[in-house]
N, C-alpha and C positions, 0 to 999 in steps of 0.2 A: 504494500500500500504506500503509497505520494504521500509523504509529509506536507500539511498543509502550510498554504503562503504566510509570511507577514500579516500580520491585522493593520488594517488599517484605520486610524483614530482621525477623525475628524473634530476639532476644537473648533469651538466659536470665543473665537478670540476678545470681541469686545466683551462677548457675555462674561467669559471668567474675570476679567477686571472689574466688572461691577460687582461680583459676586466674592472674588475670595479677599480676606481681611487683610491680607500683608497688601495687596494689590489695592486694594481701596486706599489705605495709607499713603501706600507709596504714591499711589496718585495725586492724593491731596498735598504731599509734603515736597514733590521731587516734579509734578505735573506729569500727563499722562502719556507720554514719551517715555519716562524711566519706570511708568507702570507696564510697559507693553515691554521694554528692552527686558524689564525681570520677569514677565509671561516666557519668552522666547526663550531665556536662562533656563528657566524652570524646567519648559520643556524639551530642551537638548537634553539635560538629563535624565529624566524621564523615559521620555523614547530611548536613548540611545539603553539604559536599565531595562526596560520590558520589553528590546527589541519591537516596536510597534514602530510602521511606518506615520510618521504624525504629519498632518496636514495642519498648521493654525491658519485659523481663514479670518481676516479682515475688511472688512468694510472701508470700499473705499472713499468714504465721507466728502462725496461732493467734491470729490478729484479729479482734474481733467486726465488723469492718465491712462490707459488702457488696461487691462486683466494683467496681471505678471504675476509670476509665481518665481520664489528665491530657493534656491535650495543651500542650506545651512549646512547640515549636517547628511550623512548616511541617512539616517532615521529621519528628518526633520525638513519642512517646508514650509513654507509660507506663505500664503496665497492672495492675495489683495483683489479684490472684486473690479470690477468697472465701474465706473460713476453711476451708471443706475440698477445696481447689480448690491445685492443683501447678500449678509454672507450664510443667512437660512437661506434663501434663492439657490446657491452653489453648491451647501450641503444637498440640500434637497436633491438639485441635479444628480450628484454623487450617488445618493439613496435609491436615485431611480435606475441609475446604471447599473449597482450592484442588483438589485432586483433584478433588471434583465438579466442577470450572468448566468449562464445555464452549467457556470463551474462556480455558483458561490456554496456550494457546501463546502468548497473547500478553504473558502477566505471566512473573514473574519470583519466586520465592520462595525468600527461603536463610534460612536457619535457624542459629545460633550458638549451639551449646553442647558439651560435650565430653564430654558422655553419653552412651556407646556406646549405648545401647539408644535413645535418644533420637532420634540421628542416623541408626539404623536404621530409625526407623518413617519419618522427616521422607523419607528417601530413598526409602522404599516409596510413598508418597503424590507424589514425583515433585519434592519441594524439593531444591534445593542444599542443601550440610552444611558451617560452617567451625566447625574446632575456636575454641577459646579464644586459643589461642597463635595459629593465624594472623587473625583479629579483631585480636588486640593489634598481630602483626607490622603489617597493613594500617595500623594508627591511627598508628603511630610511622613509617610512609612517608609517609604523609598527611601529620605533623607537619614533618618532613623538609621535605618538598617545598613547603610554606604556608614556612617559615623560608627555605628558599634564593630565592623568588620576593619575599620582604619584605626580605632582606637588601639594602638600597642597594649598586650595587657598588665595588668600590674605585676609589680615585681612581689612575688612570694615571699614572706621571708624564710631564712636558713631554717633550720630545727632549733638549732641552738637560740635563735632570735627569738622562737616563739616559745621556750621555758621559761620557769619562773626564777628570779634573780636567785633565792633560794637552791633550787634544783638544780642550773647550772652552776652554782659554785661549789653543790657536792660534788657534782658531775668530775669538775675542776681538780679539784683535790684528789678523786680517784685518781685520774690519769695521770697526778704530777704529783706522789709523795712525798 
């Protein structure tokens, strides 16, 4: 049997900025540029940790530019919509191609945003739906878990270290009469 492909995670990227608490901050304290540069942090590590193809799709907010998409990382893209183009519009699109795939039992497609209507079409097309909040919760396990495995671990102490001042000085006096 074919090991299945890559999952492919589509993020709505303004959504998680209104939504997760470091990103609200950071937005209000650094403005919403260094909210979006720490979205895109976030998930380089992320993706590149869960092996998940990630798409963060943004909105391109009344921008005379054209559709681009960036590719960051292996794992990780970017995708900026058209000037009258939502970035539920694009997911959605997405949702619909996978649904046509007459090899999606073997992929994998979840969807990330916390826009009930949103997450209602994604599931009708046959994606996975994670709210906002659990994306974030997953990232700060993620984070978690990369921390406990880089933490060197503590130094033991000797035997001798861990008797009682007592007990090691009988100890002492055995060995050196």
């Amino acid at each position: 049997m074919k090991r299945a492909e890559t999952p492919l995670f589509l993020v709505d990227g303004y959504n998680m900025i209104g939504a997760w608490k470091e990103l609200q901050r950071t937005c209000r304290q650094s403005g919403f540029e260094a909210a979006r540069e720490r979205l895109i942090e976030q998930m380089v590590n992320f993706s590149a940790y869960e092996h998940y193809g990630t798409v963060v799709v943004f909105d391109a907010h009344s921008q005379p530019q054209p559709a681009r998409c960036e590719t960051i990382t292996e794992y990780l893209s970017l995708y900026y919509t058209d000037p009258n183009e939502t970035a539920d519009t694009y997911i959605e699109r997405r949702c619909s191609e996978y649904h046509r795939d007459l090899l999606r039992h073997r992929k994998r497609l979840i969807v990330a945003t916390s826009d009930r209507t949103q997450e209602l079409t994604a599931k009708g097309f046959g994606a996975e739906c994670w709210s906002a909040q659990r994306l974030e919760s997953a990232v700060d396990q993620m984070f978690q878990s990369v921390q406990r495995c880089a933490t060197p671990p503590k130094k033991t102490p000797r035997l001798g270290e861990q008797l009682r001042p007592w007990t090691r000085e009988y100890l002492n006096q055995l060995r050196h009469p």
